[in-house]
DRENTORMI-47371 format. One line per field, with one value per residue: x, y, z of N, C-alpha, C, O in turn; residue number from 1; residue in three letters. Coordinates in Angstrom, 1 decimal. Atoms other than C-alpha are relative to their C-alpha. Example, Ala and Ser with C-alpha at 12.3 -4.5 7.8 and 13.67 -1.06 7.14 Angstrom:
% DRENTORMI-47371
nxx 0.9_-0.9 .
nyy -1.2_-1.1 .
nzz 0.0_0.0 .
caxx 12.3_13.7 .
cayy -4.5_-1.1 .
cazz 7.8_7.1 .
cxx 0.9_-0.8 .
cyy 1.2_1.1 .
czz 0.0_0.8 .
oxx 1.9_-0.3 .
oyy 1.2_2.2 .
ozz 0.7_0.9 .
seq 1_2 .
type ALA_SER .
END
This chain:
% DRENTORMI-47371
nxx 0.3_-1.0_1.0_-0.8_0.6_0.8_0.7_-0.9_0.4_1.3_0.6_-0.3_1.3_-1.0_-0.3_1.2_1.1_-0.4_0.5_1.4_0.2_-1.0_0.6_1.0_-0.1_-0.6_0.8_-0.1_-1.3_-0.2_1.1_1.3_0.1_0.3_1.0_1.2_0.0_0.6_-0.5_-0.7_0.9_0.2_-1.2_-0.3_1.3_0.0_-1.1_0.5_1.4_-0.3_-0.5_1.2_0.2_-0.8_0.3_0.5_1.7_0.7_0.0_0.8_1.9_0.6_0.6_-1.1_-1.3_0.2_0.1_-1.8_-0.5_1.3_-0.2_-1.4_0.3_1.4_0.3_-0.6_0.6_0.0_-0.5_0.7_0.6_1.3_0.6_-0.1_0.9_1.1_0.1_0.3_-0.9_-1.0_0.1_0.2_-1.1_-0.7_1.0_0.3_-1.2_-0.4_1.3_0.3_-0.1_1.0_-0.7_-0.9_1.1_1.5_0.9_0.6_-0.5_0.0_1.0_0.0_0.0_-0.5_-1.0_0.0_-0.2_-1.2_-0.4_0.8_-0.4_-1.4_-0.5_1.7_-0.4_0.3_1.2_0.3_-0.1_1.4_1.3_1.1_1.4_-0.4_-0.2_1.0_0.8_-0.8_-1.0_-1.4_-0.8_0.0_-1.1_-1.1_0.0_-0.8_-1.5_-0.9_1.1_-0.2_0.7_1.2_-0.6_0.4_1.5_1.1_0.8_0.7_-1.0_-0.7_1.4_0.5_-0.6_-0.7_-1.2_-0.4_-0.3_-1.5_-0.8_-0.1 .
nyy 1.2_1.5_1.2_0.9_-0.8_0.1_1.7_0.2_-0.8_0.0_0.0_-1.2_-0.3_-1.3_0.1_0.2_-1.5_-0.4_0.6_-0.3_-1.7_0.3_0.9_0.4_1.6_0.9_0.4_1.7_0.7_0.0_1.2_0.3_-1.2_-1.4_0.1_0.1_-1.3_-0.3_-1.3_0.6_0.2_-1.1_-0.6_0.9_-0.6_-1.4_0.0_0.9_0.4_1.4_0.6_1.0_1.1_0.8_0.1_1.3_0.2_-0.1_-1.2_-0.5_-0.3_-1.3_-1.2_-1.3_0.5_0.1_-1.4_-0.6_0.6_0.3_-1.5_0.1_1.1_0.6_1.1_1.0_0.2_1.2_0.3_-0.4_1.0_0.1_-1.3_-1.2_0.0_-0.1_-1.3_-0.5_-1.1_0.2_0.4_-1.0_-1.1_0.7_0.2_-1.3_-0.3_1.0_0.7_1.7_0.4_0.9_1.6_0.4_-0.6_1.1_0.0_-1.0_-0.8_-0.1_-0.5_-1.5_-0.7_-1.3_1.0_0.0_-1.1_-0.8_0.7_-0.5_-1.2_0.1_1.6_0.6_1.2_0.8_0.0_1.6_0.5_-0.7_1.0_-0.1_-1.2_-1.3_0.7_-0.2_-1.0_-0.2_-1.5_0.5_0.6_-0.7_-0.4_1.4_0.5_-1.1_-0.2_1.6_1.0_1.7_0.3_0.1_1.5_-0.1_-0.5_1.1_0.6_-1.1_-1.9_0.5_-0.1_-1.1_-1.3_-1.3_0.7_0.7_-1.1_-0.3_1.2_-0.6 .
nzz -0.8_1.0_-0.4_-0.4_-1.5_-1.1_-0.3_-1.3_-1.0_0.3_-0.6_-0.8_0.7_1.1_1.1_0.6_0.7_1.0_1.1_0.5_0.5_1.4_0.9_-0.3_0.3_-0.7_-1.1_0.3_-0.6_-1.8_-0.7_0.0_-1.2_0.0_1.0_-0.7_-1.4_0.9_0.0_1.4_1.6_0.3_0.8_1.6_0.7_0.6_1.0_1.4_-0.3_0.3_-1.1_-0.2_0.5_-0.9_-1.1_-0.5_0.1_-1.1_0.5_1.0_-0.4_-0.9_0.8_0.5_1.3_1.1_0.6_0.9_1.1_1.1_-0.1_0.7_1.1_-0.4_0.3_-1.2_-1.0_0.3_-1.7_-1.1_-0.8_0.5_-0.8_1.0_1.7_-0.2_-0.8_1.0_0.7_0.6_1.3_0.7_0.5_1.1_1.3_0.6_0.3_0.3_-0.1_-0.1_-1.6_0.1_0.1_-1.6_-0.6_-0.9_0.7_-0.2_0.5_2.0_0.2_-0.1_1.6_0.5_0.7_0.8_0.6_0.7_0.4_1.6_0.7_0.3_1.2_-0.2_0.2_-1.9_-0.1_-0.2_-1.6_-1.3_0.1_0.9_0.3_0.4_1.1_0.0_0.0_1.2_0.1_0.0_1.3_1.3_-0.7_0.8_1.5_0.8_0.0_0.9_0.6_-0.1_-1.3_0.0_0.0_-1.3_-0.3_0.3_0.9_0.5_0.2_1.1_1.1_0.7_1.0_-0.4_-0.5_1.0_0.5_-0.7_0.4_1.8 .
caxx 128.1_129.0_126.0_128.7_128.5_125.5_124.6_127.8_125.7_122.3_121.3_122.9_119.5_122.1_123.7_120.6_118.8_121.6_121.7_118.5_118.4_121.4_119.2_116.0_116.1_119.2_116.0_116.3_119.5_118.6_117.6_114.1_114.1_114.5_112.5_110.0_111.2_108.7_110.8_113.5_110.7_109.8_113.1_113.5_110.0_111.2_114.3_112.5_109.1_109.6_111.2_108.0_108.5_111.1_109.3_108.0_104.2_103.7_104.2_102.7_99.6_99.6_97.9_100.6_103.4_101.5_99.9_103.8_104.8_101.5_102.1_105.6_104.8_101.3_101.8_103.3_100.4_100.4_102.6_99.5_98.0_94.6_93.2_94.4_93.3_89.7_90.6_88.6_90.6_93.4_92.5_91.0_93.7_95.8_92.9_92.9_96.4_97.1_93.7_95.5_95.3_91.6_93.3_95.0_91.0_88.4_86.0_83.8_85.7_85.4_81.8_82.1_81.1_83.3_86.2_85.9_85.1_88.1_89.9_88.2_89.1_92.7_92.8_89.3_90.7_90.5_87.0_87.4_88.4_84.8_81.9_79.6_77.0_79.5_80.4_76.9_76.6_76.8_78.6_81.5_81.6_80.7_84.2_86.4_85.3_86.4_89.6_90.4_88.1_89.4_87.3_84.5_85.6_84.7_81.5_78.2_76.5_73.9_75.8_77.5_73.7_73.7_74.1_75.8_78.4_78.6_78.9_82.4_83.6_83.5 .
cayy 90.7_87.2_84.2_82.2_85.3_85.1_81.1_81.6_84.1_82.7_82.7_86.4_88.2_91.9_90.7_89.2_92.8_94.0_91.6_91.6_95.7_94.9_91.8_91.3_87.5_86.6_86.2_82.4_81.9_83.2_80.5_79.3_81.4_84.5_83.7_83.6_86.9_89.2_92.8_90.5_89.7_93.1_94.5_91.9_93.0_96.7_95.9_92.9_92.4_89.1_87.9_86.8_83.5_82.9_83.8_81.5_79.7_81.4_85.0_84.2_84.1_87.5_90.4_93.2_91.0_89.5_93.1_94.7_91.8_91.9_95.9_95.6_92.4_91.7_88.2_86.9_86.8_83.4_82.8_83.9_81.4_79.8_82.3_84.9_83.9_84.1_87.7_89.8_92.9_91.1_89.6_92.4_95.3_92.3_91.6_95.7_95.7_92.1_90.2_86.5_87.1_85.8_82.7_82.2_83.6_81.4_80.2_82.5_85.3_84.1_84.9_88.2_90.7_93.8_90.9_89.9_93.0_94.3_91.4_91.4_95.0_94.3_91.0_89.9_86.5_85.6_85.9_81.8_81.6_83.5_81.3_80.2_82.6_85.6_83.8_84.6_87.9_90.2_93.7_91.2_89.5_92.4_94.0_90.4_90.1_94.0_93.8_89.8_88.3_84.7_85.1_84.7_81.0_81.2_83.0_81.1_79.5_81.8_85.2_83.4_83.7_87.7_90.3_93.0_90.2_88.6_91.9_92.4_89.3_91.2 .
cazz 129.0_127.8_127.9_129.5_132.7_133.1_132.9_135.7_137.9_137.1_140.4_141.6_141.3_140.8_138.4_136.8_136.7_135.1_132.7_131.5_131.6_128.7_126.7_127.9_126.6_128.9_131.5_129.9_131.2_135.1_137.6_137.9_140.9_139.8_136.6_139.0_140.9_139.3_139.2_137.1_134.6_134.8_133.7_131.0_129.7_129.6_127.4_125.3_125.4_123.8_127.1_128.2_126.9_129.7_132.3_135.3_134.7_138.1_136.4_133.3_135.3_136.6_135.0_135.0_133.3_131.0_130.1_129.6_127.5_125.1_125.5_123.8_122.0_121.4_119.8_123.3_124.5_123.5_127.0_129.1_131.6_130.6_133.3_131.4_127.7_129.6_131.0_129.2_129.3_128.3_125.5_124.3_124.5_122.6_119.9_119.2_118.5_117.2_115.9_115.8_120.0_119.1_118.4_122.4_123.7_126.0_124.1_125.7_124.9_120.6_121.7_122.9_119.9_121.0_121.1_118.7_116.5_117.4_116.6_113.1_112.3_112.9_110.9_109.1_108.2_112.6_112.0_111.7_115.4_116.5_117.5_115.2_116.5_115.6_112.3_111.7_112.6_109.2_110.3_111.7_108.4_106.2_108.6_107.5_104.0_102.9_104.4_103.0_100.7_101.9_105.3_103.4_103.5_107.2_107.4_108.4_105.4_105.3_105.4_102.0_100.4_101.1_98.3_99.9_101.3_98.0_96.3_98.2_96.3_92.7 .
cxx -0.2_-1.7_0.5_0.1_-0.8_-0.7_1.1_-0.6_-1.5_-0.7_0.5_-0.9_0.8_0.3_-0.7_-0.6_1.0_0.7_-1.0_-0.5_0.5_-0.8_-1.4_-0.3_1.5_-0.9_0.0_0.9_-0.2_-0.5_-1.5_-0.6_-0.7_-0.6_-1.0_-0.2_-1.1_0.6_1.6_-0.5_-0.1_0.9_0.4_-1.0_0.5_0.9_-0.3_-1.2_-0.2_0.8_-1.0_-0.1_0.8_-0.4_-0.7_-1.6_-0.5_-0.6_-0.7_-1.4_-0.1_0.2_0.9_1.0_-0.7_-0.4_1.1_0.1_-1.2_0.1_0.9_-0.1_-1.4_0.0_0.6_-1.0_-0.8_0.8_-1.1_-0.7_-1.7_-0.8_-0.1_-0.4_-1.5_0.2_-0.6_0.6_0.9_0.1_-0.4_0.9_0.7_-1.0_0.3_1.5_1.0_-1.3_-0.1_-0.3_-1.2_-0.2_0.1_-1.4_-0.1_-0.6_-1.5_0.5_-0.3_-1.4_-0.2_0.3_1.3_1.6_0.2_0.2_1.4_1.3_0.1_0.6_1.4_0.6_-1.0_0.5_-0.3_-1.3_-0.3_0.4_-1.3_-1.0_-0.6_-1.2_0.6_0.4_-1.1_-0.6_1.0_0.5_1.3_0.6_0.0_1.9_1.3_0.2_0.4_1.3_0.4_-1.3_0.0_-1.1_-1.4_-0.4_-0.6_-1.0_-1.0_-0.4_-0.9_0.2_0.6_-1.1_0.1_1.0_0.8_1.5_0.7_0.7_1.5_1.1_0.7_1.5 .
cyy -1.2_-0.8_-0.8_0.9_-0.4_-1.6_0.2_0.3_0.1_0.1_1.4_0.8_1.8_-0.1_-0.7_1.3_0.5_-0.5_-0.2_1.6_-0.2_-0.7_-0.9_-1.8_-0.9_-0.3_-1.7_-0.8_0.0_-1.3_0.0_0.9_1.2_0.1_0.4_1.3_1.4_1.8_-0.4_-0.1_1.3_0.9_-0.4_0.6_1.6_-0.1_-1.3_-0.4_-1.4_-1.2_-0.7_-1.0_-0.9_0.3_-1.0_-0.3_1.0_1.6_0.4_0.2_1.3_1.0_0.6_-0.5_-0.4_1.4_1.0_-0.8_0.2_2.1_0.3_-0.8_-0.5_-1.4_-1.1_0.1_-1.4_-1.1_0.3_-1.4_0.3_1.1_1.2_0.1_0.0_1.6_0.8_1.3_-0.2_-0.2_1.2_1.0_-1.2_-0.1_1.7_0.5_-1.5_-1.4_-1.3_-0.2_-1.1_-1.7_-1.1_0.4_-1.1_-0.1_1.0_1.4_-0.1_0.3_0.6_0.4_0.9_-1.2_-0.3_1.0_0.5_-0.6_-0.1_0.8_-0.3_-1.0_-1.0_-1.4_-1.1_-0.5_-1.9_-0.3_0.6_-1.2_0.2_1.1_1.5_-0.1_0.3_1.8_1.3_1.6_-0.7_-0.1_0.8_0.9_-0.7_0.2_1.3_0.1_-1.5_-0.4_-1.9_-0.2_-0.1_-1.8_-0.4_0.8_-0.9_0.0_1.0_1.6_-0.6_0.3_1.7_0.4_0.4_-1.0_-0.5_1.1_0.4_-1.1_0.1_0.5 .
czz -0.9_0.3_1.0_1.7_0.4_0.3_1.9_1.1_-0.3_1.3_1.3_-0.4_-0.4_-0.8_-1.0_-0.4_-0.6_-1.0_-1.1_-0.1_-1.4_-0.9_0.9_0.6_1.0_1.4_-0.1_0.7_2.4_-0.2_0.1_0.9_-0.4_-1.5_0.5_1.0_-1.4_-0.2_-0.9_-1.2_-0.4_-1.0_-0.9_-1.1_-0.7_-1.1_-0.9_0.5_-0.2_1.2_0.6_0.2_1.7_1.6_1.1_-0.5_1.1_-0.6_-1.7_-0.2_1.0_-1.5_-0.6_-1.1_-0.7_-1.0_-0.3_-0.9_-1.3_-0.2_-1.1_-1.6_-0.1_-0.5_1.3_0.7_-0.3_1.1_1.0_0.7_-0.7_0.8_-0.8_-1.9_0.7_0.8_-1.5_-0.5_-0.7_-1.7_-0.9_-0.6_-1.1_-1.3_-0.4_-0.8_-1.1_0.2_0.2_1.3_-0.1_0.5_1.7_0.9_0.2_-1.4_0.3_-0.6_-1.8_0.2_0.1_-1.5_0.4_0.0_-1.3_-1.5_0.0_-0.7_-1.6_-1.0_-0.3_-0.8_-0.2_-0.2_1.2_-0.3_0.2_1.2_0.8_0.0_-0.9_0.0_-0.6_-1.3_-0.6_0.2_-0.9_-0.1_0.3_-1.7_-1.5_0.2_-0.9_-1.3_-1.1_0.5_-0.8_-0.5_0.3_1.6_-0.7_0.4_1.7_0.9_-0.2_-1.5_-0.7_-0.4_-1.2_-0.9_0.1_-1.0_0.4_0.5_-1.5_-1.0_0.0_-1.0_-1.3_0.1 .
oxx -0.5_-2.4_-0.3_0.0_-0.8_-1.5_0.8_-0.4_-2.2_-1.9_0.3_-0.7_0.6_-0.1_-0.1_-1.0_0.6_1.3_-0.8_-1.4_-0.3_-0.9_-1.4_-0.5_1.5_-0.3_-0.2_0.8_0.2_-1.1_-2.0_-1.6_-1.8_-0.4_-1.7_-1.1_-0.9_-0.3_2.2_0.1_0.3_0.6_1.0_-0.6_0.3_0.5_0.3_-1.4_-0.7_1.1_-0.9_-0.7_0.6_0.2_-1.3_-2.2_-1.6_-1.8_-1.1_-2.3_-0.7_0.9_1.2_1.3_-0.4_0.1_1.0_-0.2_-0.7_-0.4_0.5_0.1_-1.8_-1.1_0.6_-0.8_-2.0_0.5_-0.7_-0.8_-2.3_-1.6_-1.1_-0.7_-2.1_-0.7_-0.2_0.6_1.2_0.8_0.2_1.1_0.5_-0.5_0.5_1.6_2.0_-1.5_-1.0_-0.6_-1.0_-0.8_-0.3_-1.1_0.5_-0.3_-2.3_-0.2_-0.4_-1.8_-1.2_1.0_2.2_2.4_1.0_1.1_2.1_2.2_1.1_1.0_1.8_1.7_-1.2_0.4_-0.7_-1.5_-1.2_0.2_-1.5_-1.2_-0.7_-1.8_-0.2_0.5_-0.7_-1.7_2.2_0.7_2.3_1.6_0.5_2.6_2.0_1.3_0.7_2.1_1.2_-2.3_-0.7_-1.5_-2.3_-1.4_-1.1_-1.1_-1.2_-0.1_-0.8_-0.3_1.5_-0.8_0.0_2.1_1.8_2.6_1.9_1.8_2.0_2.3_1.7_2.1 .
oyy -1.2_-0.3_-1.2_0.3_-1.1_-1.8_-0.2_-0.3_1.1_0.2_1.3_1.2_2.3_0.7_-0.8_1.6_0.8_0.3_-0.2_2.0_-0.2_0.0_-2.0_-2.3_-2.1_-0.8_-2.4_-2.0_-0.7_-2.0_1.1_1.5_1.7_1.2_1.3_1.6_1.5_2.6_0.5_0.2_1.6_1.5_0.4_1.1_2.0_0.6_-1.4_-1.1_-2.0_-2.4_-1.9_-1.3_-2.0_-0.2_-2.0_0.7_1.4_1.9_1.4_0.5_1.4_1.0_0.5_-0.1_0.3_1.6_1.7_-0.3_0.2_2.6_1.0_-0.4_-1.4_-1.9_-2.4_0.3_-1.5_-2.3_-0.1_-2.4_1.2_1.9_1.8_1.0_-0.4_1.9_0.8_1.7_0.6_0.2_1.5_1.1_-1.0_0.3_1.6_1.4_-1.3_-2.1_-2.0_-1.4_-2.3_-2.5_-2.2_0.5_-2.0_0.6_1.3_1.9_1.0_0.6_0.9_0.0_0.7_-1.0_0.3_0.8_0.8_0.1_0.1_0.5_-0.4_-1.2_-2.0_-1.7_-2.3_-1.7_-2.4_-1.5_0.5_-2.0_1.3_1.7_2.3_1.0_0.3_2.3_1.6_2.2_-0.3_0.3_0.4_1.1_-0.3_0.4_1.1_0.9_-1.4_-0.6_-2.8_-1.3_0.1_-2.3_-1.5_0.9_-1.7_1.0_1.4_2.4_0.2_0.7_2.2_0.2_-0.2_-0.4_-0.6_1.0_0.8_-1.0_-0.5_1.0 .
ozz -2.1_1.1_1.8_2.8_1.5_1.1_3.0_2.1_-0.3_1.0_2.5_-1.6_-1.5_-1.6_-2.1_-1.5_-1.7_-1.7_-2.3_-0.9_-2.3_-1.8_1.4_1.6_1.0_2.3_0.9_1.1_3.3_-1.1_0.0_0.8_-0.2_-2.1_-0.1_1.9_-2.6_-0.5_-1.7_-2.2_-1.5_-2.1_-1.7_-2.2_-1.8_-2.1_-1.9_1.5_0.7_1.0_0.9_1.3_2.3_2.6_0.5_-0.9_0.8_-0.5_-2.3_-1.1_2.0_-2.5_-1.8_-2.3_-1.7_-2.1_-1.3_-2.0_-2.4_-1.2_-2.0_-2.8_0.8_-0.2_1.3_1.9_0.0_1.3_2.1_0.0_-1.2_0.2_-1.2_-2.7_-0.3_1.7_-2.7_-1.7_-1.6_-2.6_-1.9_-1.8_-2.3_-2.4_-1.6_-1.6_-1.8_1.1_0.4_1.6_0.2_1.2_1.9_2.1_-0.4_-2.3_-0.6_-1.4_-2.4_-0.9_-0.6_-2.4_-0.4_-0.9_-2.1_-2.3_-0.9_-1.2_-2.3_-2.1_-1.4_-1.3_0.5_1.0_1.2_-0.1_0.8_1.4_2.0_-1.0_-1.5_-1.0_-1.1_-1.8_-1.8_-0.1_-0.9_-1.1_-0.3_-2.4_-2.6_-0.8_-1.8_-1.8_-2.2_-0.1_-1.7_0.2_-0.1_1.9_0.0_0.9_1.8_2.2_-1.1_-2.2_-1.8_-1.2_-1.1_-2.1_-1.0_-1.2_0.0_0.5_-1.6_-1.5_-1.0_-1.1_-1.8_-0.9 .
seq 1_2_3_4_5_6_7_8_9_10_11_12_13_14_15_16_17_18_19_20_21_22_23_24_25_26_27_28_29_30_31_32_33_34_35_36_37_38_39_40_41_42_43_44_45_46_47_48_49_50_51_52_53_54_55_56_57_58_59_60_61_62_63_64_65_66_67_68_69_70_71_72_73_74_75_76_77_78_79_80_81_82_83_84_85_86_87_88_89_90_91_92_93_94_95_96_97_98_99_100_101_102_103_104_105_106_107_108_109_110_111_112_113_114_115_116_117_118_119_120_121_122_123_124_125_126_127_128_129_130_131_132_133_134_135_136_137_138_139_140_141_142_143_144_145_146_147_148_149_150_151_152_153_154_155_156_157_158_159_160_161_162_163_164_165_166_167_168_169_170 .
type UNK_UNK_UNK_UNK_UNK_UNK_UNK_UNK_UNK_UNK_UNK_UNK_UNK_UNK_UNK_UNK_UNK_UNK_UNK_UNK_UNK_UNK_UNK_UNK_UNK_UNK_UNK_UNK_UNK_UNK_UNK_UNK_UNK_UNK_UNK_UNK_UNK_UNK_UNK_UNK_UNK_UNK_UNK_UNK_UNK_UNK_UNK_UNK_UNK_UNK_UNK_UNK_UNK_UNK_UNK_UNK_UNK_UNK_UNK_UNK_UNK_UNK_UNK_UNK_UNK_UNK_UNK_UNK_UNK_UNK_UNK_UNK_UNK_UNK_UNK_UNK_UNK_UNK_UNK_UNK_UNK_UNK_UNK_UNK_UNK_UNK_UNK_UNK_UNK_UNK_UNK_UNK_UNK_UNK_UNK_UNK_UNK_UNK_UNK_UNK_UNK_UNK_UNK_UNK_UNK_UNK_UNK_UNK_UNK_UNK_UNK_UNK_UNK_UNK_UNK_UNK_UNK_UNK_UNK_UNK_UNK_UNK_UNK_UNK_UNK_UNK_UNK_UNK_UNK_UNK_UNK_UNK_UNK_UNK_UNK_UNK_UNK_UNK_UNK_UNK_UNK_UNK_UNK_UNK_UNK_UNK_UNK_UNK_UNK_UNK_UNK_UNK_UNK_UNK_UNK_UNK_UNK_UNK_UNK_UNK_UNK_UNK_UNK_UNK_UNK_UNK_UNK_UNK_UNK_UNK .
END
C-alpha cells in the first residue's frame, strides 16, 4: 500500500483500518474524521505505538488510547491532553517505564512522592522536574544521585550539605 492510496481513500474508514493494520503511522494521512474514529486509532496503536501523535485532540484525551500508545511507546505520552498529564495513573504507569514522562506531569503530580520515585528510579537526573519539596526529600535524592551523579545539580541546597549524599560524589 502506496502513501499516494491512502491520501486517495483518506476518508474510506475500510480501507483506512487496513491501512494502518499494514503502517500504523499512515493514521496521518486518514481524514480528520476518522483520526478521530477511535477503533482507527486503535488499530494504528496496535501496529505503531508511535501513531499517537496523529491522533485527534479529541482521542488524545481519552484514557484507553493514550494508555495503549504510552504502553507501546512510553515517550508519547507527550501527546496526552493536559487532563491526562494530571491523571495520576497515567502518569505514573509511564514514569515506571520512562522517568522523562515526569517532565509532561501536573505540577501536582511532580509533588506526588510515589510519582515521582518511580520516575527517579528509572532516570535520577528527572529528579529536576520534582517540586522543590521532593527536591528536598533525601531517599529521592539519595535514589538520583547513585544512579547519575549530575542530579546532584538539582537537589535542594541543603541535601548538597549531607555526608552520605556527598559521599556518592567520590
Amino acid at each position: 500500500m502506496t502513501e499516494e492510496e491512502v491520501k486517495e481513500h483518506s476518508n474510506d474508514r475500510e480501507f483506512i483500518l487496513k491501512a494502518v493494520a499494514e503502517n500504523g503511522k499512515f493514521l496521518d494521512l486518514a481524514s480528520p474524521e476518522l483520526q478521530n474514529d477511535k477503533e482507527v486509532v486503535m488499530a494504528a496503536l496496535d501496529q505503531d505505538p508511535e501513531s499517537l501523535e496523529f491522533a485527534s485532540s479529541m482521542l488524545k484525551n481519552d484514557k484507553e488510547v493514550i494508555q495503549k500508545g504510552v504502553r507501546g511507546a512510553p515517550w508519547t505520552i507527550c501527546y496526552a491532553s493536559d487532563r491526562l498529564r494530571a491523571d495520576r495513573e497515567v502518569i505514573l504507569e509511564s514514569c515506571k517505564t520512562y522517568g522523562q514522562a515526569l517532565y509532561f506531569a501536573s505540577e501536582e503530580l511532580r509533588d506526588d512522592r510515589e510519582v515521582v520515585k518511580a520516575a527517579v528510579e528509572n532516570k535520577g537526573i528527572i529528579i529536576k522536574y520534582a517540586s522543590d519539596r521532593l527536591r528536598n526529600d533525601k531517599e529521592l535524592a539519595l535514589i538520583a544521585v547513585k544512579q547519575n551523579k549530575q542530579s546532584y545539580h538539582f537537589i535542594s541546597e541543603e541535601l548538597k550539605q549531607d555526608e552520605e549524599i556527598k559521599g556518592l560524589l567520590e
